[in-house]
C-alpha positions, 0 to 999 in steps of 0.5 A: 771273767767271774766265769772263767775264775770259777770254772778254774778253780774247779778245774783245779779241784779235779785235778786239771792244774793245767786247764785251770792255770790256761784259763786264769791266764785268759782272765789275767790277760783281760785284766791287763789288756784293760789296765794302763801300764803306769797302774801296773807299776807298783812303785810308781803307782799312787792310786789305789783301788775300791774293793766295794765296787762290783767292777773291781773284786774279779781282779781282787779274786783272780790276783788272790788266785795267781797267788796261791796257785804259784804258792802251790806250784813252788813258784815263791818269787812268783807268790810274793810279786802277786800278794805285794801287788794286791796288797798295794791296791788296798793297802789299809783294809787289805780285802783278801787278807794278804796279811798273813801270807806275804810274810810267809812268801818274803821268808819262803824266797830266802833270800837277802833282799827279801829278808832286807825287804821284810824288815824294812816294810815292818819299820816303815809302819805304813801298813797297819791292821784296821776292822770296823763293823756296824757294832763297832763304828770307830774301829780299831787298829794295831800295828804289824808286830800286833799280829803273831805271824809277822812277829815271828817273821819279823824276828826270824827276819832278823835272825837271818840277816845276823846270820849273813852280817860278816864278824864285828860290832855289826853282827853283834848288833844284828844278832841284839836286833833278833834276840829283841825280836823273838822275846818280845814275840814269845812272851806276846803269844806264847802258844805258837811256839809249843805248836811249831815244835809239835808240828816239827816233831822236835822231842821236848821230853828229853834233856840234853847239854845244850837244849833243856825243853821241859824246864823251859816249856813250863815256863812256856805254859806259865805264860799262856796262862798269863797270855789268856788273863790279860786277854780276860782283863782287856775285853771283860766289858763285852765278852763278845769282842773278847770271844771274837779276838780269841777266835781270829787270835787262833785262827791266825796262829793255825795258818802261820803254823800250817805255812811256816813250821819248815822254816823253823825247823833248823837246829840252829833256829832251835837253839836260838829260840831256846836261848831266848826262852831261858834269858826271858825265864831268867829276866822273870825270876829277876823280875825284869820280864817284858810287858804283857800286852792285850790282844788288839781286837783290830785282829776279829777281821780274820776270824772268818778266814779260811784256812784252806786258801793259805794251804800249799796244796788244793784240795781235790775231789776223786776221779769218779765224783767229777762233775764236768763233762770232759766235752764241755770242759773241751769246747771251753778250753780250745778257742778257734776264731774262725770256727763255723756256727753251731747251729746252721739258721739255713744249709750253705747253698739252700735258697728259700725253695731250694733243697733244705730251704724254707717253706711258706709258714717257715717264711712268714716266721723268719720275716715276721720275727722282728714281732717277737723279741727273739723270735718264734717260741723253740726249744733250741737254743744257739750257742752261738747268740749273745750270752744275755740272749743265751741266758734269757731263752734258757730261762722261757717256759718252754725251754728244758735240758734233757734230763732235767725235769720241768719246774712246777709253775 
């Protein structure tokens, strides 16, 4: 299985989507082949699953695939299927980091229930934020709303189901439930709102009637600085932890920004950011401003994360630097049962004196193997014998690939 994720992940980085996704589909078929029909049922399920255990991280790994290959394939209820599920197989210390794309896939679907769902499994507080290392034995964890990409989510969530809420005191409340939301969201991580007018092309210089961007991005920077002091402050005994969080801290805004700058692109979503920006600039005057809270260093476990398994594209090498011959490529993609060997031991129809048959020193060999454990000393090798036999003969002294030259021993 390990084997046919690698081969097709390549196969996708040289352009072969189609014989990438055929073989995934292979090792998803083992997997579910292998698995009971009442694990698969994610609601009903109570178990969940070791990551640390060897046996279990290629179905970690090719779960994570299908999720991103159907995230690039525009296929979104397909995307949010996956990343739940894997989700819910380790749930606390989420090994593949789904964190910080399922948010991303709930609001990408646009529809009720997944806006509905998204909010429910935020205020359930069933799923929280842990990291420990060897440095740092007792841990620490946050909630949801501690990380920025579900902060945003969440309050766009909000903004959306205010937004289907028919007139009267349910809408009224829907749309307090949202403006909450996005303030408590911008005064907590201030930068992320900067990055996604700049990545929407939105023009902060100008002012009009209804938008004043720079009176309000000024405040916007006045609360950045606020943001990096706090942040000072809460880790000033070990600057390592401080330098960790601001790292991991960064490393999610850019994903979050790089997957969901379209989804606040709207002039509507606009305006109301800018709403609330001018009531929280209002309320600082005022002196009712929100509380400014430290990061929480239970976000260091996605600092090493790699911002290209969150891109909606795959990165793909040029036609001419393909390191795959296209005849291996097809013998790993057609799958003929009833094939003969590749390697014929003895010609159909040779007897041992026949025509092609064996002679007396050939014999004496074939009878004696049993001596050796694989037999006389050859440089051919049958594709065809057990892959560890396959594996332990290409590894013999005397074994070498054309072209390759010997090792020196």
């Amino acid at each position: 299985v390990e084997a046919l994720l690698q081969l097709s992940l390549v196969l996708y980085q040289t352009n072969q989507s189609q014989e990438g996704l055929s073989l995934l589909k292979r090792a998803l078929w083992v997997f579910e082949c292998s698995s009971l029909n009442s694990f698969l049922k994610m609601e009903e399920r109570s178990a969940h699953m070791d990551h640390d255990l060897e046996e279990n991280k290629p179905l970690f790994s090719a779960l994570f695939r299908l999720m991103r290959v159907s995230y690039v394939a525009g296929l979104t209820r397909a995307s949010l299927a996956a990343s739940r599920f894997l989700l819910s197989l380790d749930p606390l210390r989420d090994p593949m980091n789904v964190l910080l794309a399922v948010d991303h896939f709930a609001l990408l679907c646009n529809e009720d229930s997944c806006n509905h769902w998204l909010v429910d499994f935020v205020e359930s507080k069933k799923v929280y934020v842990t990291y420990h290392d060897e440095d740092n034995p007792d841990g620490f964890e946050c909630q949801l709303l501690d990380l920025p990409n579900w902060s945003f989510s969440f309050a766009l969530a909000l903004f959306r189901v205010y937004d289907e809420t028919k007139d009267g005191s349910e809408k009224d409340y829907a749309k307090e439930r949202a403006d909450e939301a996005i303030q408590v969201a911008l005064y907590r991580f201030p930068s992320v709102i900067g990055q996604l007018l700049a990545k929407n092309d939105v023009d902060t210089t100008n002012r009009s009637l209804q938008m004043d961007w720079p009176s309000v991005l000024d405040f916007v920077d006045n609360l950045i600085t606020d943001f990096q002091n706090t942040l000072s402050d809460a880790a000033r005994s070990d600057p390592v932890i401080r330098s960790c969080t601001f790292q991991a801290y960064e490393n999610i805004v850019q994903i979050f920004v790089q997957q969901n700058h379209k989804l606040w692109s709207s002039w509507a979503v606009n305006k109301w950011v800018h709403e609330n920006l001018q009531t929280l600039k209002d309320a600082k005057k005022g002196e009712q401003a929100h509380i400014m809270v430290p990061l929480s260093p239970a976000v260091m476990r996605f600092a090493k994360c790699d911002r290209s398994d969150y891109e909606d594209k795959f990165q793909t090498m040029p036609a001419e630097a393909n390191p795959l011959d296209p005849n291996v490529v097809a013998h790993a993609m057609h799958v003929d049962t009833n094939r003969p060997r590749f390697m014929q031991r003895m010609p159909r129809g040779a007897g041992l004196n026949g025509a092609g048959g064996l002679n007396e020193e050939e014999l004496a060999a074939f009878v004696g193997r049993g001596a050796n454990f694989a037999g006389p000393p050859t440089v051919d090798i049958d594709p065809d014998l057990p892959l560890l036999e396959v594996f332990w003969r290409s590894a013999l002294p005397w074994a070498h690939v054309e072209g390759v030259p010997p090792p020196n021993r």
